[in-house]
C-alpha positions in Angstrom: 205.2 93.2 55.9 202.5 90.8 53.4 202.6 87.5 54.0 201.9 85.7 50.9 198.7 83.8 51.3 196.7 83.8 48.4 192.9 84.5 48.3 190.2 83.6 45.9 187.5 86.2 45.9 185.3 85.5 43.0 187.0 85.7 39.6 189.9 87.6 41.6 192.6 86.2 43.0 194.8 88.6 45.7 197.9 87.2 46.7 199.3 88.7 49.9 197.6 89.6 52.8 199.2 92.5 54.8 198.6 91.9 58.5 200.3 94.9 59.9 197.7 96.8 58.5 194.9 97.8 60.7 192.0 100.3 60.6 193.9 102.7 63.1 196.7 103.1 60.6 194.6 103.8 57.5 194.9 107.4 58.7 198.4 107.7 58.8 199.2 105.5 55.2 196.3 106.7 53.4 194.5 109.5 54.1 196.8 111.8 55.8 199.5 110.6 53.7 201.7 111.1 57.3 202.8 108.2 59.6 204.2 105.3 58.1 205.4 105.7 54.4 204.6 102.9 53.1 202.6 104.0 49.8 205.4 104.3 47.0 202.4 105.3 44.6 198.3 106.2 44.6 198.0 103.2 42.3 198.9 101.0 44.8 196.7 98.4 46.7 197.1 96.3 49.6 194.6 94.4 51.3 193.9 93.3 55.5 191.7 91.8 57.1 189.0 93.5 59.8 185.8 93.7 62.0 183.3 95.7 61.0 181.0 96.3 64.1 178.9 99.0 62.7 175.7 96.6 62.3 174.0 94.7 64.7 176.3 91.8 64.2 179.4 91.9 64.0 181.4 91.3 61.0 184.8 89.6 59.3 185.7 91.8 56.1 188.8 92.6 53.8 189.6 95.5 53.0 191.4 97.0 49.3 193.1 99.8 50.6 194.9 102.6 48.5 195.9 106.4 48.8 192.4 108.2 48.7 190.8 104.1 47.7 188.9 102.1 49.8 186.7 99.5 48.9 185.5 96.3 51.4 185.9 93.4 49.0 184.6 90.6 50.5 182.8 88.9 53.6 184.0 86.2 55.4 181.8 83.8 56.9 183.5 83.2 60.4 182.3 81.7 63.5 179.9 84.3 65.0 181.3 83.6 68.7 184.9 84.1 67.7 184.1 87.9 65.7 181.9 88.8 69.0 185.2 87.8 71.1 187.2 90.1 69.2 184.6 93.0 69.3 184.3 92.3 73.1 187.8 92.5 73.5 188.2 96.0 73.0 186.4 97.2 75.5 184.8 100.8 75.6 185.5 102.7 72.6 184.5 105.7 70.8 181.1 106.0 69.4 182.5 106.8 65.5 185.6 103.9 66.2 183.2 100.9 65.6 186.6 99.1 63.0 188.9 96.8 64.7 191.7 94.9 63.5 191.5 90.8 63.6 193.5 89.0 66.7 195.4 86.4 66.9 192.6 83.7 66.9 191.0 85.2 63.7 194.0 85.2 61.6 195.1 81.9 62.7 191.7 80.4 61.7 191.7 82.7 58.5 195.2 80.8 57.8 193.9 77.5 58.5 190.0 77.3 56.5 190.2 80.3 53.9 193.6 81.1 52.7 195.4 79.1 49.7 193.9 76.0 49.5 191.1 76.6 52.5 187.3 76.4 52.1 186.1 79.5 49.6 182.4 78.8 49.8 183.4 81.3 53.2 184.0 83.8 50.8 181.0 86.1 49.9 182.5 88.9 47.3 180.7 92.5 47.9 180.1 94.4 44.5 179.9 98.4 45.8 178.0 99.9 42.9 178.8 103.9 42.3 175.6 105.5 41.7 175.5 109.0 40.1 174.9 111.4 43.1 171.3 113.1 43.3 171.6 116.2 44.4 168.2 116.5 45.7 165.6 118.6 45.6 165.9 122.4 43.7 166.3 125.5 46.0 165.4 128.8 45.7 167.6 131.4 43.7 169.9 133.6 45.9 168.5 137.2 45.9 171.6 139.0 46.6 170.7 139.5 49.9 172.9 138.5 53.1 170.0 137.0 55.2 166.3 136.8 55.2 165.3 138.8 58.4 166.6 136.6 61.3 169.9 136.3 60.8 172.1 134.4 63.6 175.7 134.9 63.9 177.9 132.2 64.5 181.2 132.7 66.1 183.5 132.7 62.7 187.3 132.3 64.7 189.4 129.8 65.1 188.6 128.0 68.8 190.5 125.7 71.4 187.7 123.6 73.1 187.6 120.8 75.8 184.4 118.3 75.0 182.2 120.1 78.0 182.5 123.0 76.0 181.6 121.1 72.7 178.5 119.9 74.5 177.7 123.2 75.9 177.6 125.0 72.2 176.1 121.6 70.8 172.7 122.2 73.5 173.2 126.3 73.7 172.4 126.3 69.8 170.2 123.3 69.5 172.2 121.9 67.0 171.3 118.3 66.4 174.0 115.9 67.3 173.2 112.2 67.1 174.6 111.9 70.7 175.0 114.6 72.8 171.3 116.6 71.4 169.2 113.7 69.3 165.9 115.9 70.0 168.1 119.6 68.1 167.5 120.8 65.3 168.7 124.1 63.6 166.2 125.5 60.9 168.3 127.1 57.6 167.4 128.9 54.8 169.1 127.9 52.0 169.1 129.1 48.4 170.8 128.2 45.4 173.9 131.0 44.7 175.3 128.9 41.7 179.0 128.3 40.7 178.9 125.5 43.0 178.0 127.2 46.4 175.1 127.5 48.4 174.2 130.7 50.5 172.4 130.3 54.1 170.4 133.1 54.6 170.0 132.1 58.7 173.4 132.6 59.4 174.9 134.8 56.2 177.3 132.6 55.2 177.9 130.8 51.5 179.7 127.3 51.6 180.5 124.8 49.1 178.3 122.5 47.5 181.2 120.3 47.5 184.2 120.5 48.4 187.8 119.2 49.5 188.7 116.0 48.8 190.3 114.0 52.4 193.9 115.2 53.1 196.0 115.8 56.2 195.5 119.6 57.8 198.8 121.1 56.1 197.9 119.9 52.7 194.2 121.4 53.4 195.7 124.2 54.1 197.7 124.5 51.2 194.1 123.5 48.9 192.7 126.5 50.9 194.9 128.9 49.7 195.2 127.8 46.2 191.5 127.7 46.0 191.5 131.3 47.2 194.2 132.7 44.8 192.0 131.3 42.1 189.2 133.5 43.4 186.8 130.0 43.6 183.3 131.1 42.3 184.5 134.9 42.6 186.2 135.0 46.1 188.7 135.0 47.5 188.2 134.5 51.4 187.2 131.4 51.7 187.8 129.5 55.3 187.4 126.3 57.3 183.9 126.6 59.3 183.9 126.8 62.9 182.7 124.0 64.9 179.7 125.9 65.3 179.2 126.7 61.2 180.0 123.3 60.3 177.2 122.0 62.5 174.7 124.5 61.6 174.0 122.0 58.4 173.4 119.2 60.7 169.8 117.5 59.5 167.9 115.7 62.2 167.4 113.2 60.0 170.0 111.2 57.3 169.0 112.3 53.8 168.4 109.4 50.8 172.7 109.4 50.8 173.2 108.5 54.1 173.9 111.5 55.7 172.7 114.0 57.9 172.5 117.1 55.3 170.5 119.0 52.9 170.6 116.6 49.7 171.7 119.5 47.8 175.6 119.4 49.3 177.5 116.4 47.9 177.8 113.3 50.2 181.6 112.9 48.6 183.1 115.0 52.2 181.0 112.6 55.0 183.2 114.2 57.7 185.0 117.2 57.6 188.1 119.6 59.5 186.7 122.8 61.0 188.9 125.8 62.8 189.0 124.2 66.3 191.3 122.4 68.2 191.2 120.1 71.0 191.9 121.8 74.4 194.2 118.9 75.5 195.2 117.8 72.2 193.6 116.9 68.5 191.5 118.4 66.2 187.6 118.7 66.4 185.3 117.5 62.9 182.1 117.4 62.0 180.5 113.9 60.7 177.9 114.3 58.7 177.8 110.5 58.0 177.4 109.6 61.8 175.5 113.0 62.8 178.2 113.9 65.1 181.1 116.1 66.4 184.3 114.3 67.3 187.6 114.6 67.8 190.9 112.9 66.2 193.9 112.6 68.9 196.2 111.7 65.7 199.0 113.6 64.8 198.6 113.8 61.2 194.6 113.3 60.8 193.1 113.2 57.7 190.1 114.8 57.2 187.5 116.5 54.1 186.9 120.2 53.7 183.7 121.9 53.3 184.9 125.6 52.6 182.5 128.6 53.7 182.9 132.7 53.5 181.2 135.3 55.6 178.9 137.1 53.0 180.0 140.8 53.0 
């Protein structure tokens, strides 16, 4: 439910704050389109207040949320102490989980200094400019052929795995992994195969220079088959990667977009679903924005898709 503070943010002005929201709902409302239904349309907007710990302080943001929108509008200048407090309050959580939602404290002094009337020299507007995407350096034509000599084959089925096993596959490949394998690195051959794709001659598959734009696992499944009965760049068996596929693009190093892949794939799909399951629950991804594997425990996650085929 919004409470109807008002907000100067700029030349903007928003005029309700929804404090229900919270970073652990986006999910639900926005991404997955699941959980709570409280999006009547995709133009809608709402807007909450969070900390962003990703940095090395800690920050007070809001947040313009929408279905498949999001866009940090401003920074609020809050006593450091109290937006540590909060952070420290959490306790231990998950290396990608670094968004919390405001307590108590934070939206009572947000009520008291900032909103309506309150002091908006605390108010820093962010301005997130959309630059067209580079992507990167050119590769080599495909020749055809299905690999270049030293072909490595991935296990291509659908999986159930507990995290040991996760780490054991991460180490027995040398895939890099910003956590579990920060010294892996798995060497591809990639060539240019037009219509969009990309063909890796090291493990004989082609994947998507693209790809699927964030939905919840049903509706991906659903894109999947459409995408196939319109024989996308000439074929029609494309799949979700294995754990083990998707992180054979894993760069040791974050390219000029801020992620760690070969600058020719699109940056648009920063974390994506792949055909593995959680042993005790949830669904595995790969991150390609925080170099990592993790896994979701939500029951409607929303994730990207970065389609691949096994080259006959």
């Amino acid at each position: 439910m919004g409470m109807f503070h008002k907000l100067r943010v700029g030349e903007e002005t928003i005029r309700s704050i929804d404090w229900e929201m919270t970073p652990e709902l986006t999910f639900g409302t926005f991404e997955s389109w699941g959980g709570r239904e409280r999006v009547r349309s995709n133009n809608e907007r709402i807007h909450y207040f969070f900390v962003d710990s990703w940095g090395e302080e800690p920050r007070l943001c809001l947040m313009e949320r929408g279905v498949k929108h999001a866009r940090i509008v401003a920074e609020i200048k809050a006593p450091k102490e109290m937006v540590q407090n909060c952070v420290n309050s959490q306790g231990r959580v998950a290396f990608y989980d670094r968004s919390f939602a405001i307590d108590e404290r934070i939206r009572d002094w947000l009520i008291e200094h900032v909103l309506d009337d309150g002091d908006n020299s605390l108010v820093r507007p962010l301005r997130e400019e959309q630059p067209v995407e580079d992507m990167g350096r050119s590769l080599p034509k495909w020749d055809g052929k299905n690999e270049a000599g030293d072909l490595v084959v991935l296990p291509s089925e659908q999986a159930s795995l507990s995290e040991e096993e996760v780490t054991e596959i991460i180490r027995r490949w040398n895939f890099f992994d910003a956590v579990l394998n920060p010294g892996g690195a798995f060497v591809n051959h990639l060539h240019d195969s037009g219509n969009k794709t990309i063909v890796d001659q090291k493990t004989g598959l082609m994947w998507q220079r693209d790809g699927l734009d964030i939905n919840s696992i049903r509706s991906m499944t659903r894109s999947l088959a459409k995408l196939n009965t319109e024989h996308f760049a000439g074929y029609h068996d494309w799949r979700l990667p294995t754990l083990e596929e998707a992180l054979s693009l894993m760069e040791p190093v974050a390219n000029d977009k801020g992620i760690y892949l070969n600058s020719n794939f699109s940056r648009e799909q920063p974390f994506v679903f792949v055909a593995a399951r959680r042993t005790t629950g949830g669904y595995w991804f790969v991150d390609y924005k925080q170099g990592r594997a993790f896994w979701s425990s939500g029951t409607i996650p929303g994730g990207f898709g970065r389609l691949c085929r096994t080259l006959a």
